[in-house]
N, C-alpha and C positions, 0 to 999 in steps of 0.2 A: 775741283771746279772745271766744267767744260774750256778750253781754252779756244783760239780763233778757229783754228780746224774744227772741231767739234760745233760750234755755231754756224760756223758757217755751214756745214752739212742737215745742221736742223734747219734754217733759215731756207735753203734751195728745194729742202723736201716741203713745209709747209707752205710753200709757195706755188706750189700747185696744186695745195689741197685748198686752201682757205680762199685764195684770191678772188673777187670779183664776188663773195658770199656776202650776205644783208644781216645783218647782228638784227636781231630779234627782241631780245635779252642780256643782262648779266644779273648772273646771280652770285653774289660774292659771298662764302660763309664764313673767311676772317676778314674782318677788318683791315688786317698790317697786310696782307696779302693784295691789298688792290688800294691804291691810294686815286681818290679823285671821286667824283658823283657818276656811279655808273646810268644812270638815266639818260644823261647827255651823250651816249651816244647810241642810245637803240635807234632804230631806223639805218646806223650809217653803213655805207659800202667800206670792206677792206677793199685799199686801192694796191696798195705793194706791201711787203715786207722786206726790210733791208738788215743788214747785221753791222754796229757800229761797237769795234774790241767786241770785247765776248758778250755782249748786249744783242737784245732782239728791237729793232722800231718797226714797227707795224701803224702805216699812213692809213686815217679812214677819210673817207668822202666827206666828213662836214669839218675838214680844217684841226682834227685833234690826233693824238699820237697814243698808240701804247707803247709805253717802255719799258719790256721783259729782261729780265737779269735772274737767271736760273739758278745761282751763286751755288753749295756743295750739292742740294738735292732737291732742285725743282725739276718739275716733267710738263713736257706740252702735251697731250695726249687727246688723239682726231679721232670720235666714231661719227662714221657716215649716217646715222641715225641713235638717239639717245634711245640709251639700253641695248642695244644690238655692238657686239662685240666683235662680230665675224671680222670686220673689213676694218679694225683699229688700226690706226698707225701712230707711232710717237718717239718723242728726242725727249733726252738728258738721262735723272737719274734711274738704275735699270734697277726694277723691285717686280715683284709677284703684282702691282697693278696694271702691267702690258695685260695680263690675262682676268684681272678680277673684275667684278659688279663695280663698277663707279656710277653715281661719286659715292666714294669713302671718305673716312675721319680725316684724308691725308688731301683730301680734293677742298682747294680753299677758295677759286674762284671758276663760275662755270660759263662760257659766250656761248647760248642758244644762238642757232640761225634759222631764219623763215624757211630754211629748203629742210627744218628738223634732222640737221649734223649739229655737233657740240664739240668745244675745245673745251678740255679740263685743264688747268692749270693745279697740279700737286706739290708736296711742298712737306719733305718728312720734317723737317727741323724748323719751315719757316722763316728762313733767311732771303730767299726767296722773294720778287715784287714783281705787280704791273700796276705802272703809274700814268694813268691818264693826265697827260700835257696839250696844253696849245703849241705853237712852233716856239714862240719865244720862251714858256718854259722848260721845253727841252731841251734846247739850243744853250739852258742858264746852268742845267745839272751839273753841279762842281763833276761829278763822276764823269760825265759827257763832255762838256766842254775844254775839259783840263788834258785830255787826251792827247797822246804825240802821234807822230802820222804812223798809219801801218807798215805792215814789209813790205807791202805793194805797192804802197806809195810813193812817187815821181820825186814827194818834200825831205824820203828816206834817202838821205846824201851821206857818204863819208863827210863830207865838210857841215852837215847839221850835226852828227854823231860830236865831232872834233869840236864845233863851236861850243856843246852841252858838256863835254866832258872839259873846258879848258876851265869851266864851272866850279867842275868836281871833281879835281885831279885826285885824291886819296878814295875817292868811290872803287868798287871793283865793277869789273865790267857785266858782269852775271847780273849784278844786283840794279847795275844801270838799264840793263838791254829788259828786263822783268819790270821795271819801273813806269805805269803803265802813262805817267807824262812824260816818258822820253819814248818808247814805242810800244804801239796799243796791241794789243792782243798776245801777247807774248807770255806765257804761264812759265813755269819749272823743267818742263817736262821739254817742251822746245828750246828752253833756255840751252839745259844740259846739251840736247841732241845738235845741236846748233853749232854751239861752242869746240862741241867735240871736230863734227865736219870741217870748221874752218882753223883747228888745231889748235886753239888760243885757250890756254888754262882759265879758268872761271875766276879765281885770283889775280888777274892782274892787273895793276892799277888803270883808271884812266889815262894817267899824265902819261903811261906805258907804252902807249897803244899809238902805230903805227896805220897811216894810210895807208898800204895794202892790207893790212889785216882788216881793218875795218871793210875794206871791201869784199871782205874773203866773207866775214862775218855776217853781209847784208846778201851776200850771192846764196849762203848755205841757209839761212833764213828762209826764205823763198824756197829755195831747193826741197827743206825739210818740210812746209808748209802744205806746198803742195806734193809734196806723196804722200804726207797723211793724209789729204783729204781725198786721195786716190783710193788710198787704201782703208776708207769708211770711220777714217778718227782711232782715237785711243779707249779702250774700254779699260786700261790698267786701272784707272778711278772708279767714274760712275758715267761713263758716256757710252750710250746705246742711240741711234741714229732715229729720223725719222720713221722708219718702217720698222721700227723695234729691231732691229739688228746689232749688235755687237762691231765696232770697229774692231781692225785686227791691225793696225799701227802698233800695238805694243808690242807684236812678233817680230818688226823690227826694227827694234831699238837696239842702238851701239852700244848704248853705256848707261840709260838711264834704271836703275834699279838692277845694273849687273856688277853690284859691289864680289869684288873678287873674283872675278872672269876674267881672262885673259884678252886683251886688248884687238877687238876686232880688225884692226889696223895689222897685225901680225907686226910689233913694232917690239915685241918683249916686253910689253907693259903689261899691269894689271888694274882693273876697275878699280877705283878707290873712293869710298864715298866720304865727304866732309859736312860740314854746316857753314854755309853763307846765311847774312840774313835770317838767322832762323828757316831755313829749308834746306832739305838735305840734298847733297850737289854732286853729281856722279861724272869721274874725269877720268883720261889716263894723262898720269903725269910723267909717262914718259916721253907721249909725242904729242902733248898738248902745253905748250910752254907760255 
């Protein structure tokens, strides 16, 4: 699943394709794949698109929302005119549809616009949604509203970490910092990369956990955050950016899938990978304590 990096790179790219375009149309061909009366809103302007955790809101002009959640393999995918493939561009999962005839069997909701450009919404497995909301039911979404603040967030304090953790002092910290009501957008892959930079073993209790680490923790967050999205996101999963491109964040990764590589830290460690959580969690436990 695309994590906040990854979103966020699709969110900035289709924000200068789509914005200020007049929906025409929607043609939905599953059901589960568009929740809401797509009628209600042909005629409307997109006004912005925003990225909330690894969700996509897209604000239209008559007061209603879509809310994209691209969960293991959905794709947003832009041709500047329907059937015309030359000038595609598209974010999330990467399949032979960047280059094929859409829509296919995999294409489950389609947004026509008057200037005749088309957003596909694909979707191999179907896990995938956009769910047409007013404000208040967006704002009501357990998934939305239960949220904790991001890494960029002013609310992200050592002393909010410290207040949530005096909660859950036998929690481990991996499992907290991933915990998407204590901070939003934070996936596996950050988690690992994260923890490593601010040297703190994924193991260690809450009640553990020391104010400056905790600050070391919310510095490398950020830190890590933004050089992936420097560096066009992670394609190690299934994330390929809005211009069909490949992130290359997974080139440098410290520890995350370097089980048994020697400790890029030159500390005489070695990669070790464990299971927290049910996910697999890559550390050196030699200078990550």
């Amino acid at each position: 699943m695309p994590e906040l990096p990854e979103v966020e790179i699709i969110k900035r790219g289709l924000k200068e394709k789509i914005v200020g375009k007049t929906i025409d149309n929607v043609e939905v061909r599953a059901e589960k794949s568009f929740q809401g009366k797509p009628e209600e809103i042909k005629g409307s302007k997109i006004e912005s698109i925003e990225r909330k955790a690894k969700m996509i809101v897209i604000a239209l002009s008559n007061g209603k929302y879509l809310l994209v959640h691209l969960k293991l393999t959905g794709q947003l995918v832009f041709d500047h005119k329907a059937g015309d493939k030359s000038g595609r561009v598209a974010g999330g999962h990467p399949s032979k549809d960047w280059v094929a005839d859409l829509p296919n069997k995999f294409t489950h909701v389609i947004l026509h616009f008057t200037d005749g450009s088309v957003l596909y919404f694909n979707d191999l497995r179907k896990f995938g949604y956009i769910k047409l909301l007013n404000k208040d039911e967006l704002e009501n979404q357990n998934l939305y509203k239960n949220l904790g603040p991001e890494p960029y967030s002013k609310d992200l304090t050592p002393e909010y970490l410290m207040k949530i953790f005096s909660r859950r002092p036998k929690a481990k910290i991996k499992q907290l910092i991933m915990n998407q009501s204590v901070i939003a957008g934070v996936g596996n892959i950050y988690a690992d990369e994260s923890l490593f930079c601010a040297k703190v073993s994924p193991s260690r209790l809450a009640k553990d956990m020391k104010r400056p680490e905790l600050v070391k923790i919310l510095e490398c967050l950020k830190k890590v955050m933004d050089f992936s999205i420097a560096h066009g996101g992670s394609s190690e999963n299934t994330f390929v950016d809005v211009e069909g491109k490949q992130g290359r964040m997974q080139d440098y990764f410290k520890v995350y899938q370097k089980t048994g590589q020697k400790c890029p830290n030159n500390c005489g460690g070695t990669i070790k990978r464990i299971t927290l959580g049910g996910r697999g969690t890559h550390y050196c436990p030699n200078c990550q304590k």
